[in-house]
N, C-alpha and C positions, 0 to 999 in steps of 0.2 A: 504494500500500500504506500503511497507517494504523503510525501510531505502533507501536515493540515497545514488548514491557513492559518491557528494558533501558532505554528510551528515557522513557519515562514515570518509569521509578523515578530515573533521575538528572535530570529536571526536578524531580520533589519533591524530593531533594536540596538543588536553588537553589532554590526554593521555601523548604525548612525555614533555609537559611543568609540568607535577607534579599535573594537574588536576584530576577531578573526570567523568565520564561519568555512564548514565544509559544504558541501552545493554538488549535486548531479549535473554531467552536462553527457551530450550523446557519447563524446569522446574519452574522457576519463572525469571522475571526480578532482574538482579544484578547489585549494583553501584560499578563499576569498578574504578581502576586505576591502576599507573604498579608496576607490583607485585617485583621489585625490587628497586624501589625506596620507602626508610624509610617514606620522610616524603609525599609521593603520601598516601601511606598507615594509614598513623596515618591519614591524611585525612577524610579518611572513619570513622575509627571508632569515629571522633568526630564529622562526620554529623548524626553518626547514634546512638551516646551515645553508643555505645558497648564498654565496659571494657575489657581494652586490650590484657587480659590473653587470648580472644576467638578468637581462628583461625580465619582465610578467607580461603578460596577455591580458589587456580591459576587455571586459565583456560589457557589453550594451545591449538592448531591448530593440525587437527589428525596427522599431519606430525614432530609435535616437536619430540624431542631429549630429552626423560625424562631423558637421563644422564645428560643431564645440570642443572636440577631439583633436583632430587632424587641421594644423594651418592651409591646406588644399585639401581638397578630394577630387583628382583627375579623374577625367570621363571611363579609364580605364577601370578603375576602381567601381564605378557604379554599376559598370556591365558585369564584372565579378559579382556586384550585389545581389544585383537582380537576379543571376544566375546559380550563384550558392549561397545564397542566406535566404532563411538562418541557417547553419551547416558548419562543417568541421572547416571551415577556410580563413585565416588570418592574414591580414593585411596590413603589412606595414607600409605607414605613412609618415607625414611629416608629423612631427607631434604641433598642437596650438602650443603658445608662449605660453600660458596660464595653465596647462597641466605639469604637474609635477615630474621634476627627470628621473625622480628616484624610480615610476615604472619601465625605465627606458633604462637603467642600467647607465644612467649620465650620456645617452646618446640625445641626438636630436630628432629623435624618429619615435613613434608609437605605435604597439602591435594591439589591433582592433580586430574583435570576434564577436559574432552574433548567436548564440547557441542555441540548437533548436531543441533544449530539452525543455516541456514545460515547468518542471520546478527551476529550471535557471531561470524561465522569463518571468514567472511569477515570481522571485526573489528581487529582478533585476528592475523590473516592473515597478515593486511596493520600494525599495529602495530608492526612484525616481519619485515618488509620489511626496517622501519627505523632502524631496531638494526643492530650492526656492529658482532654482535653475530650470527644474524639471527634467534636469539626465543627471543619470548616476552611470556609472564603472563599476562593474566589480574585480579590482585586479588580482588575478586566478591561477598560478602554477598547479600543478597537479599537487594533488595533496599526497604528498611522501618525503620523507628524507630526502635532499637532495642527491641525485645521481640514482637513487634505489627505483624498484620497479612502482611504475605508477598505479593506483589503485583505480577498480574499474566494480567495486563494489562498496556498500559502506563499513561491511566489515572490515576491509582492509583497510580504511583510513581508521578503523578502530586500532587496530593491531600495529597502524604507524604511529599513532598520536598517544599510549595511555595517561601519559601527562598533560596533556591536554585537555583529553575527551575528562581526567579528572576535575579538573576544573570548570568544565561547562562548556566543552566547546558542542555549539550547534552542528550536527549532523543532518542533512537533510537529505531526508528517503527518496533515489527516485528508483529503484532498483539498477540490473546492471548496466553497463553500459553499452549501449549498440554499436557503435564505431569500432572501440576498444584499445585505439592507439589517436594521440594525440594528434592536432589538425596538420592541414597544409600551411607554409607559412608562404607566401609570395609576396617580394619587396616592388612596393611603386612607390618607393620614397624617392628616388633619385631616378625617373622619368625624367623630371625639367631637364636634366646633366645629360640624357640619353642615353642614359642608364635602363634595361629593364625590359619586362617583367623578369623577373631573377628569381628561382625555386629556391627556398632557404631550408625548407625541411620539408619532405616529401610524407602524401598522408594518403587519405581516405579515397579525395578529390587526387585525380592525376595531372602531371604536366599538362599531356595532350590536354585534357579534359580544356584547362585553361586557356590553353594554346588555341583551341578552336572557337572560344567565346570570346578572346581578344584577335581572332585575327590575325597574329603574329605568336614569334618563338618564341620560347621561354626561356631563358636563358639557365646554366650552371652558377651554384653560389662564386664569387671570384674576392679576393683579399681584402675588396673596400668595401665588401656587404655588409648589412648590419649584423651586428649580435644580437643572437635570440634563443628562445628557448630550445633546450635539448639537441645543440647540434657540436656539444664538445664532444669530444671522440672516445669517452667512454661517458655511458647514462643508463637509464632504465637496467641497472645491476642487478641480480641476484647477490646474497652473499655468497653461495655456493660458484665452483667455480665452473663456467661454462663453457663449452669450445662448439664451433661450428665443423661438422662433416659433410663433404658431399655423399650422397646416398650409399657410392661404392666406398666408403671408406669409414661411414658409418656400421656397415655391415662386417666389416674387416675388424673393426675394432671392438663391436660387441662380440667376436669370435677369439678374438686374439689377447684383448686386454687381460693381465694379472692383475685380479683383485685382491686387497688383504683381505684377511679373512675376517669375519661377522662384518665386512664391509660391504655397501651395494654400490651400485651406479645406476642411472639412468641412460636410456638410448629415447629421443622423442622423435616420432618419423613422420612426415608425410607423403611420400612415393613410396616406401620400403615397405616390405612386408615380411616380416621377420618368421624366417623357417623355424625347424626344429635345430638346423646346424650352428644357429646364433643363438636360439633361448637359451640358457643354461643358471645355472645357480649365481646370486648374484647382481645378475642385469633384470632388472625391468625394462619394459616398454609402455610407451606411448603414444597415441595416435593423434596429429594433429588435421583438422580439416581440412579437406582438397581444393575448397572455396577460400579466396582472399579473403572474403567481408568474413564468412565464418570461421577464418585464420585468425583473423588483428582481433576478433571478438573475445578470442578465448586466451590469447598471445599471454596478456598480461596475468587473468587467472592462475592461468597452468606454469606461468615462470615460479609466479609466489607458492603455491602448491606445493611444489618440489623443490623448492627453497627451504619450506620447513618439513619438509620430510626426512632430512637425516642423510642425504646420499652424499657419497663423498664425489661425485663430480656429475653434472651434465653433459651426456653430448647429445648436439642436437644438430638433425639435417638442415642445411640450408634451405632456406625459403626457394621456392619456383623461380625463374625467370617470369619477367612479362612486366609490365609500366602499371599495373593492378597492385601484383607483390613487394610495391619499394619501400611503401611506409613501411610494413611490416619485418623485410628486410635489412632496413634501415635501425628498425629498434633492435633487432638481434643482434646486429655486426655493432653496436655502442654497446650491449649489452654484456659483449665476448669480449670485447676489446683489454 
């Protein structure tokens, strides 16, 4: 059962006092606060150890006023609106003068998300209705330890947070999450420069996808892009340690590996089909979904799963080829790294 509206109106509450809240959105759960107030925001990145240079992502109501937001909003930017919002798509923009840089990580740019979970717009919503502005932000990292695997249910921001969730922190139910892996991030900050559109972190939404709503390429992140969420080259962790195999060397290795003894491992497949010549004492198996969407869905579950299960190491087949399997891709090779 999703968030009451009891339950919503006393997260705005924390919200309006410089608190923290946890929030459903289709892509992962994110621990919110308001994206213009300084110290809501340092908030965050000291429950979550993130070093302060790294962006948050404002979330808005499909109805905001990105001019309150963004110093421009290029025509390119609108056709992505119209196109994927509400949805797992972030856009970075120029930031306005008057929002705060501490969500920007001291850049001059702002990363703008419209989410289409309804307990995000309802939070995003009642939080707009106390500003004498009439837009609110709620700026939103994924609610986890920094670098650790993101949470895509509320249990798991339980089992991130219990010093938190001690104290009060609002948890709001939307159940899990459909996406399953954090959005697209696409920069049109530096259009005016002819700069652009530039993939800064691959998701849900694909290049092409973008590429055929604007008309033109889409370019590779390149050295002057902005910093944003989740593209330092190790993220979304397990503690346990993980390695990436192609299928035939998956197969080789659940046959060949020496385990110590009363110790296990996991093998997680999804091409493979593990015979009789590979089960053996020791190795579990797992079966990951043959579908991308029902891949990234269960991606993050099943990393945390077997994180607390006790195995002394993951190996896990490589993701598919194809422009579908890159977000997913993408989180596992940060994940191994």
């Amino acid at each position: 059962m999703f968030a009451s509206d009891s339950e919503i109106d006393r997260a705005v509450k924390v919200l309006a006092d410089g608190g923290l809240v946890a929030f459903p959105t289709e892509t992962v759960y994110g621990l919110g606060a308001d994206a213009e107030s300084v110290r809501a925001v340092n908030g965050i990145y000291l429950a979550k150890g993130r070093p302060q240079n790294h962006p948050v992502i404002v979330h808005v109501a499909p109805e905001a006023d990105l001019t309150y937001w963004a110093d421009t909003v290029p025509p390119e930017a609108q056709l992505l609106i119209d196109a994927f919002w509400p949805g797992p798509l972030t856009l970075i923009l120029k930031r306005a003068a008057h929002i705060p840089e501490v969500v920007s990580g001291g850049q001059d740019s702002v990363g703008l998300r419209c989410p289409s979970h309804p307990v995000a717009q309802r939070l995003i919503r009642a939080f707009a209705a106390t500003k004498t502005s009439g837009q609110a932000g709620i700026a939103g990292p994924s609610a986890n330890k920094f670098g650790r695997v993101s949470p895509t249910l509320v249990a798991h921001v339980r089992d991130e947070f219990p010093e938190l969730v001690a104290q009060g922190l609002p948890i709001l139910e939307g159940g899990a999450s459909t996406v399953g892996i954090e959005s697209t991030i696409i920069d049109l900050s530096r259009l005016a420069s002819g700069v652009g559109p530039v993939l800064l972190r691959p998701g849900h939404i694909s290049a092409a996808q973008i590429a055929e709503v604007l008309a033109q390429p889409v370019l590779d992140a390149d050295a002057q892009a902005p910093r944003v969420s989740g593209a330092l080259r190790s993220h979304y962790a397990p503690r346990t340690p993980l390695t990436l195999l192609s299928a035939t060397s998956l197969l080789e290795c659940a046959r060949e590996l020496v385990i110590p003894e009363n110790k296990k491992v996991v093998c997680v497949a999804t091409t493979v089909r593990p015979d009789a010549h590979v089960r053996r004492a020791g190795v579990d198996w797992v079966t990951m979904p043959s579908d991308p969407q029902g891949y990234s869905q269960v991606l993050y579950a099943t990393l945390r799963s077997l994180d607390q299960a006790g195995y002394l190491r993951i190996y896990w087949e490589t993701a598919p080829n194809g422009p579908q399997w890159l977000g997913a891709a993408d989180r596992l090779g940060r994940a191994a790294a």
